[in-house]
N, C-alpha and C positions, 0 to 999 in steps of 0.2 A: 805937605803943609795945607792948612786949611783956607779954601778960596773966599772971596767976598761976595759970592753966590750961594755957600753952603753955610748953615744955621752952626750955630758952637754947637759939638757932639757932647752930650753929659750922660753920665748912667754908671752901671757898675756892673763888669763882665766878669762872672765865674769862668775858671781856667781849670783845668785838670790838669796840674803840671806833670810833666813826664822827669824820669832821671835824667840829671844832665841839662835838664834845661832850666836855666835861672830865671830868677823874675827879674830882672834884669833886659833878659831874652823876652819874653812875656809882654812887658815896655813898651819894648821898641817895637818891635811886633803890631802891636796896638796902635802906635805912634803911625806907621807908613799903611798899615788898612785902610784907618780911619781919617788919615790926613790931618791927625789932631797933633799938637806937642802937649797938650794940658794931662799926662799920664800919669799916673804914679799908683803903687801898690800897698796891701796892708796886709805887713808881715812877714819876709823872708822865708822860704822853707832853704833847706839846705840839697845842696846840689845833686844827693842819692834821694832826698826825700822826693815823696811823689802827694797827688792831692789836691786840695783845695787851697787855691789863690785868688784874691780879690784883688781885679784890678779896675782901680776908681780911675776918671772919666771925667775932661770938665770941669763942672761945676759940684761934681762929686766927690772933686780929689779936695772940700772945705770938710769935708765926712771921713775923714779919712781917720784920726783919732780915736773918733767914736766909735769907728766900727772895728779899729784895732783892738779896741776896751773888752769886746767879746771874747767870752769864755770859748774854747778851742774843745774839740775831740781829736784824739789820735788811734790810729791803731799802730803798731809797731810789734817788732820783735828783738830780746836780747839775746846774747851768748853771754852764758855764762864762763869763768875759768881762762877769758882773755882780754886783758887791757889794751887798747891804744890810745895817742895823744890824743884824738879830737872826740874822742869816746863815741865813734861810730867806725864803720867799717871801710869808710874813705882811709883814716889815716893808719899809721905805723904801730907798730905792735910794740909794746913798752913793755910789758910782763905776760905772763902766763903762769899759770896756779892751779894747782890740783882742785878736784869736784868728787875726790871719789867720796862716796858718801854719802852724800847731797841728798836729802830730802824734797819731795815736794812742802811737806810743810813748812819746813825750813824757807824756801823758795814762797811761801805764800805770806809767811810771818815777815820776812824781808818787806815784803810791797806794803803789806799791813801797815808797817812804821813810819809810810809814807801817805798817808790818808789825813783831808785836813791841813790846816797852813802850816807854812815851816817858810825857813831864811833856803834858798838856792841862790848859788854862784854861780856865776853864768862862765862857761866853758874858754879856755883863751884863744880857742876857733869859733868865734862869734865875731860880731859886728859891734858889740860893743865898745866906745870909742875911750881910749886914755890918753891924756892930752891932746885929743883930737884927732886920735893915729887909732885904727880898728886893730884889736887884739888880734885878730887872725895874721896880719900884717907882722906883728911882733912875735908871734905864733911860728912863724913859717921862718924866722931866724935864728928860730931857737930862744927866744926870749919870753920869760914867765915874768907879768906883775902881777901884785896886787886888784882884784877885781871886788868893787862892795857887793855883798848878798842883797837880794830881795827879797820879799815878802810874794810868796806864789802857796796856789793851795790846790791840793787834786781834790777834787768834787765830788768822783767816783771813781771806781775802775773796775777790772775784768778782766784775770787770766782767763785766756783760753784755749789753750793749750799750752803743757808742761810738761816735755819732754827731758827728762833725766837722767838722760842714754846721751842723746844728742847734746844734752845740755842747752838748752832754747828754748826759750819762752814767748810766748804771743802776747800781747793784753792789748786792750783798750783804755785810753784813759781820758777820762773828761775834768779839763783843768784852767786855771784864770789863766790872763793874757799875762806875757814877758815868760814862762813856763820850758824852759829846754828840755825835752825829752829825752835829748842825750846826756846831760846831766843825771835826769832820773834816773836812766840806766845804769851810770858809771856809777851813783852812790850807793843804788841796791847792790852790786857786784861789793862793793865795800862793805857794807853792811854782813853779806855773807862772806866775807873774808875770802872772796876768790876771783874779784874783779869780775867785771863784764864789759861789755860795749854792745850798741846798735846796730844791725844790720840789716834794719828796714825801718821804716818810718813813713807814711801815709797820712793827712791832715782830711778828715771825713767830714768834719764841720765844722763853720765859723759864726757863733751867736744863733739868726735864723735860717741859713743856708747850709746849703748839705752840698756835697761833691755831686750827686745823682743829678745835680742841675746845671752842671759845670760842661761847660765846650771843651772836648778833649784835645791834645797840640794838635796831631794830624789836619784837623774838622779849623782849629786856628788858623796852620799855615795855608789852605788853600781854600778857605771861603774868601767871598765877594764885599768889598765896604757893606751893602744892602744886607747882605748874610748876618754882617755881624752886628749894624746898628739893631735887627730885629731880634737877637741876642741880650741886649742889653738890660739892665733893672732900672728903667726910671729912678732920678731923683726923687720924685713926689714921692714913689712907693718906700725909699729909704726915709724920708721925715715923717711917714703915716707910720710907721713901727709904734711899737709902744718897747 
């Protein structure tokens, strides 16, 4: 907890989060360094995803909206030819479906149709809340609702590598905020009639911040308060943005 000797900590700490470690993790983390409770983060990655986390600070967690508003990068990779429920490689295998055949154009024409805005529905392993209860939660009993579509748009993207043998695809994609990438995946699988899911997921940037500037977990768990306060983005430098 923060003493009556130390100034309120404010700023905004890039994380490199590791698999397995939540933001959540990340938090609290923050919370016993820093001696602060004023934490909080922008943006959930999911528990296999790895990348870039911003965790606001202070008088920084009043920015926290705004800088969730930013537009995201991903790298990631699909499999083609198998389904599971949370459309990544965390959960349960619900089908599998032949690929013989399978072109790359085929494979580049799928992502094509996803260029530009469209309505996604967000997965029922999200945090999306129904009646004030997270889908994952109703997820994990085996219960499927109704979840409304948003308005999300990819901006750009970039297979880069198309493996047709292995069935696996790499891309990059740069896309508005609320955006599930596991969605992406599980609907191009649909689109070529043979299902897919995620089996990597990486967040490279968020608005003007890029991972290359991010404190990795290791360098998190065992820096010093001083380590980490000189770590930090000043507030000032988040309200000088344009």
């Amino acid at each position: 907890m923060q003493t009556m000797s130390e100034p309120e900590v404010s700023g905004v700490l890039l994380v490199d989060k590791d698999p397995g470690f939540t933001s959540h993790n990340a938090v609290a983390l923050c919370r016993r360094v820093l001696h602060t409770k004023k934490v909080g983060h922008c943006g959930t990655l999911d528990p296999m995803a790895t990348g870039l986390l911003m965790v606001v600070i202070g008088k920084a967690t009043k920015l926290q909206d705004r800088l969730m508003c930013e537009d995201k990068v991903y790298t990631g990779t699909l499999r083609l030819g198998v389904e599971t429920n949370s459309y990544d490689a965390d959960g349960e295998v619900v089908a599998v479906r032949p690929t013989a055949g399978m072109t790359e154009e085929q494979i580049r024409a799928a992502f094509e149709r996803f260029r530009g805005e469209f309505e996604q529905v967000p997965p029922m392993f999200s945090a999306v809340k129904i009646n004030g209860v997270p889908c994952y939660k109703l997820a994990r009993k085996g219960v499927e609702v109704e979840r409304k579509g948003r308005r999300v748009a990819v901006l750009d993207y970039e297979l880069t590598r198309v493996d047709t043998e292995a069935m696996e695809v790499d891309f990059r994609v740069h896309c508005t905020k609320g955006f599930y990438v596991r969605t992406y995946a599980h609907e191009i699988g649909m689109v070529l009639g043979c299902g897919a899911h995620l089996t990597a997921l990486r967040r490279v940037q968020s608005g003007h911040f890029s991972v290359e500037q991010a404190v990795d977990v290791p360098t998190l768990k065992s820096c010093s308060r001083e380590e980490l306060l000189c770590r930090l983005i000043p507030v000032e430098a988040l309200t000088c943005e344009s």
